[in-house]
Each structure stands twice: as C-alpha cells, then as structure tokens.
N, C-alpha and C positions, 0 to 999 in steps of 0.2 A: 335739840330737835329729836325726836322720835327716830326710833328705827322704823316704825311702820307709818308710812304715811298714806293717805287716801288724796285722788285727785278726782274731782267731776268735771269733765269737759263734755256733757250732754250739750247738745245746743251749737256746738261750736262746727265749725268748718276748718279743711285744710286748709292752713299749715297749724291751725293756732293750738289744736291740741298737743302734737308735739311740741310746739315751740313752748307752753305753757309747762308739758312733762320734762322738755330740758333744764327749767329754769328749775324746779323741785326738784330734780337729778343731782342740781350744783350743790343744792344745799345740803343735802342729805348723804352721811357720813359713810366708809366705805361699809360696804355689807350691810346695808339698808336696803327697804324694799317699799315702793311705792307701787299702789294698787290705783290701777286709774282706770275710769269709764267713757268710755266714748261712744256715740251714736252716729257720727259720720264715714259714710261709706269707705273712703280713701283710707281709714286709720286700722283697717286689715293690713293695705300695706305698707303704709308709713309708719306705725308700730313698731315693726319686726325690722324694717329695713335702718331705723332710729336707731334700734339697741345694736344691732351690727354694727352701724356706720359708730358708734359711741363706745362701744367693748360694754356696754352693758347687757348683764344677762336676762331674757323675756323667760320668764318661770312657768308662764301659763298664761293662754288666750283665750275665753269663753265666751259664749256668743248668748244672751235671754234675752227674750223680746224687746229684739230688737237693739239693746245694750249690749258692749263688749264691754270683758272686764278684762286688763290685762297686769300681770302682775310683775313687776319690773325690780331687779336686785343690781346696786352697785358696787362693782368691785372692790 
C-alpha cells in the first residue's frame, strides 16, 4: 500500500466518514499519510477529535466549497 493515500467520503454522514478513515488508518503503514474529503458538517469535529482520540497526527484542515480536506499521518 502507498504511503499516500486519498479517501472520498463526500456524501457521507456521521459516524461513517471516520469510521471509513479508521479502517484506511489500519492499513496504512506507520508514517503514512491519508488525504480525505468530507462534506458533512459534524466531520470539523469528528476529525480532529478521531486523530486525538487515535494518536494520529491531523497535518492540515481545509475548508473549499463546501469540501474539507483533511490531511491525516500515522505514527
């Protein structure tokens, strides 16, 4: 598997985008970095509170119409 992986969870509703990001989390080798989209409101703070609750590090959060992008590295 890639170091860099991309994930689209447009469309999606809490919980499934995280839950979808943890499952790509497992697979993805330490100091990897997954780049995931989401357009559900909730996922500002489910996000950031994921990578705490997980010790993974959020690298960057962007917000463009209307799509976040957030950038996720495993320890």
């Amino acid at each position: 598997m890639s170091d860099e992986t991309t994930l689209d969870t447009t469309g999606l509703l809490c919980p499934l985008p995280v839950l979808k990001a943890a499952k790509q989390m497992r697979a993805l080798p330490a100091g990897a970095t997954l780049t995931m989209q989401a357009d559900d409101p909730a996922a500002v703070i489910d996000v950031p509170h994921f990578c705490a609750e997980q010790g993974y590090e959020l690298l960057s959060s962007d917000e463009a119409d209307g799509v976040q992008t957030y950038v996720i590295r495993k320890p």
